[in-house]
N, C-alpha and C positions, 0 to 999 in steps of 0.2 A: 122243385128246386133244381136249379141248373146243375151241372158241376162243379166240386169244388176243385179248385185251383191249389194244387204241392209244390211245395217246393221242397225236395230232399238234398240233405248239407251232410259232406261226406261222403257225397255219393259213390266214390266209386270202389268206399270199404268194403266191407264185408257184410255191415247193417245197412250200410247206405244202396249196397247192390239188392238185399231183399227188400228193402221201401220201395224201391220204384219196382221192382215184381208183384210186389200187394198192393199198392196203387194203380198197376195196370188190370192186376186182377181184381178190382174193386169193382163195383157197379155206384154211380155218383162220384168220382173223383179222378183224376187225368194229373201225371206228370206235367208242370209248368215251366219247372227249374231245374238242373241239376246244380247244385253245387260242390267243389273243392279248393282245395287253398291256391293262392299265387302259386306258379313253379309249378306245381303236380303236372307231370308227367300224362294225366289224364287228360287237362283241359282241350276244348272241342272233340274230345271223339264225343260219341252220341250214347246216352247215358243208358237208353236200353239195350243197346248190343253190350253194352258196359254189364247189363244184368242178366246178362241173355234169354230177353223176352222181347229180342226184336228193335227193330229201328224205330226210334218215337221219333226224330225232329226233333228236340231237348239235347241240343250239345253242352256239355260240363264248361262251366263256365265260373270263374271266382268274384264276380258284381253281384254280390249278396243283396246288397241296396237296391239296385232294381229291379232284381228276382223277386223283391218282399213286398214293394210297391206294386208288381203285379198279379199278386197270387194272393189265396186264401186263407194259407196255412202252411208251417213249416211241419217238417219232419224232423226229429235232431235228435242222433245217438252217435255225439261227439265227444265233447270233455268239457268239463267246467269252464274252462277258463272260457271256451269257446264258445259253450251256451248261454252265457250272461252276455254276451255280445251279441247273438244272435235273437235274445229277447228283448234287447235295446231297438234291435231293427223289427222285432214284432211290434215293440209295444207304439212304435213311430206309424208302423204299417196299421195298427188295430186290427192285427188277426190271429189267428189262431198258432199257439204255438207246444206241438206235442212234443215233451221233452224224454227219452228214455235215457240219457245220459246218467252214468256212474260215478263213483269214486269223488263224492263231494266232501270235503274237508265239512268239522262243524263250525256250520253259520255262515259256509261260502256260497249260499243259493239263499241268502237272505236278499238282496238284489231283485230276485223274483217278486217278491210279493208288489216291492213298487211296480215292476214291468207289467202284472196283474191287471192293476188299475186301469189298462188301457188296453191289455193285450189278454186273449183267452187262453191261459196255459194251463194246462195239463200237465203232472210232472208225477212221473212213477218209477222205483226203481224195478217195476217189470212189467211191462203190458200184457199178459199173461191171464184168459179169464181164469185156468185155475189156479194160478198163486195168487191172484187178487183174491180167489174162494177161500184157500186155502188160509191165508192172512187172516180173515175172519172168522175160520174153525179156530187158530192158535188163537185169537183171542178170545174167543169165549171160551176155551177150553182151559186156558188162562184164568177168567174169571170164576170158571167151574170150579175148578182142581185148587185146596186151599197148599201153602206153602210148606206143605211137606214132602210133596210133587216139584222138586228142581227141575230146574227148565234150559236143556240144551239146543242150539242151533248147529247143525252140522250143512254142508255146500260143499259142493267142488264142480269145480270148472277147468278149461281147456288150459294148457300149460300156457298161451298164451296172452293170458287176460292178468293185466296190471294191479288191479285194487283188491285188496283184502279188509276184511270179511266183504262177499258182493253186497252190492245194492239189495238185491233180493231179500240175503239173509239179516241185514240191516231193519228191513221192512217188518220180516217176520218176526224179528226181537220187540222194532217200537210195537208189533200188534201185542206179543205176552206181555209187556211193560204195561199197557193202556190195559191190556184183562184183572194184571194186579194191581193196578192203580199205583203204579211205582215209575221212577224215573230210570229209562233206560240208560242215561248217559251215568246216574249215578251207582248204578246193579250192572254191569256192563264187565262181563273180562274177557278178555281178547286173547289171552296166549297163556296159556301155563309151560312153565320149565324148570326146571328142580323140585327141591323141596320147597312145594307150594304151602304147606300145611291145608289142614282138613276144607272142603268146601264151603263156603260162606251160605245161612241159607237166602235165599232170598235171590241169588247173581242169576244170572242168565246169561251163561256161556258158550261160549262162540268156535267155533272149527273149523277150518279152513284146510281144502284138497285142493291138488289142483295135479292136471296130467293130461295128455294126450290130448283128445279131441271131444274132451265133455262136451255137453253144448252148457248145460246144468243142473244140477240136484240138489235139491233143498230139502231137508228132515228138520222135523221138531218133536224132540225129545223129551216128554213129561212122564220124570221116572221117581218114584217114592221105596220106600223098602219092600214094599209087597209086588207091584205093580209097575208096567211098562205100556204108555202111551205114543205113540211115535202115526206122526202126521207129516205126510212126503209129497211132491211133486219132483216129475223128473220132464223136464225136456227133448223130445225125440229129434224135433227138428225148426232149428234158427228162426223158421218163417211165421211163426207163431207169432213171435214179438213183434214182426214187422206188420201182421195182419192186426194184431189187437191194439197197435202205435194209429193205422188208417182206421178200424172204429170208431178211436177217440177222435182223432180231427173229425169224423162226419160227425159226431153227439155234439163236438163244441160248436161245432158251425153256426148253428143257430141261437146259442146259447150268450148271455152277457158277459162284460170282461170278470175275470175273475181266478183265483186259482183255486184247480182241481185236480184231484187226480182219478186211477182207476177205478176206485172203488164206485164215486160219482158217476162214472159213464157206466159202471156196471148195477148202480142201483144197490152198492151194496155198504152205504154210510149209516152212520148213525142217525 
């Protein structure tokens, strides 16, 4: 198999500077693209001294179009608004496109599934082999544990990250909701303040930290009156995501159109 062809969108963030590190550190896959918006302050410098891992020859450039036209696969931990956009140019392109983008409104990445049809996307809110593991302890742990074991999500992250509860902890909740065979949107609380009255049983409650320089921490909390369960992952360092985002685009590469996410590149669906 040749190399595959990247293109990372946002490059010259914070995610977008670790993609092209773990694409250069990849074996099978090479920077193509860089991309950034119109205006950015970034456009032509060269995208690996952007990452510091060197001069590629990949100057940041905002022709998404024909970054996509010539490459194999996108990278993208951008924002909604801007990922359904960039699946429109996948699914024109027929290639792959690894989405770790957050903070999706509900039903605002319904879009995807048509781009699907045409385009190979991957869409998780963590690339992460052990929160993808970890996902699937909460839920069978979930299914284990009958409902007298409430079920909290607790996470915090860096003071400067936007969307609450994350993507992550979002994930971890649909996996307890799928273990009780219950509808997370409809067992779902997001904030307690005041007088809440007694806990509901059956919810699955949600916590939100945020300070400093997290990168992130996720717990899940299966506590009953006798007993305490608690199932954690913590994040040492950023590069993580950006190395398990390049996994996924090598698993789809060969793979048909379709949507998937981590669990499928890691083998670990139903």
């Amino acid at each position: 198999m040749s190399e595959m062809r990247l293109v990372v969108v946002g490059a010259a963030g914070r995610m977008g500077r670790a993609l092209v590190r773990a694409v250069t550190e990849s074996s099978g896959a090479r920077v193509s693209a860089a991309i950034e918006r119109e205006g950015s302050e970034f456009l032509g410098k060269d995208a690996g001294e952007l990452a510091g891992c060197g001069e590629l020859g990949v100057p940041v450039t905002s022709d998404a179009l024909t970054a996509f036209a010539a490459a194999d696969g996108v990278l993208d931990f951008t924002a909604p608004k801007a990922s359904l956009w960039f699946a429109e140019l996948a699914a024109q392109a027929r290639i792959v496109h690894v989405i770790g983008t957050t903070g999706w409104a509900q039903g605002e990445d319904e879009p995807l599934l048509a781009a699907a049809r045409h385009a190979r996307i991957v869409k998780s809110g963590n690339m992460s082999l052990g929160v993808n593991l970890l996902a699937a302890l909460v839920k069978q742990a979930a299914k284990a544990l009958d409902a007298d074991f409430d079920i909290e999500v607790l996470e915090m992250h860096h003071k400067h990250k936007v969307d609450a509860p994350s993507g992550t902890a979002l994930m971890l909740g649909e996996a307890a909701a799928k273990g009780r065979g219950i509808s997370l949107e409809e067992h779902s609380v997001r904030a307690r303040d005041g007088i809440t009255g007694a806990r509901t049983q059956g919810d699955i409650g949600f916590a939100t930290l945020r300070g400093g320089s997290v990168i992130g921490e996720h717990s899940v909390i299966f506590a009953s009156d006798s007993e305490r369960l608690t199932l954690s992952h913590h994040a040492e360092d950023r590069q993580l995501f950006a190395k398990g985002a390049v996994k996924a685009a090598l698993w789809a590469f060969e793979k048909k159109p379709g949507f998937y996410s981590m669990a499928d590149v890691l083998g670990l669906s139903d």
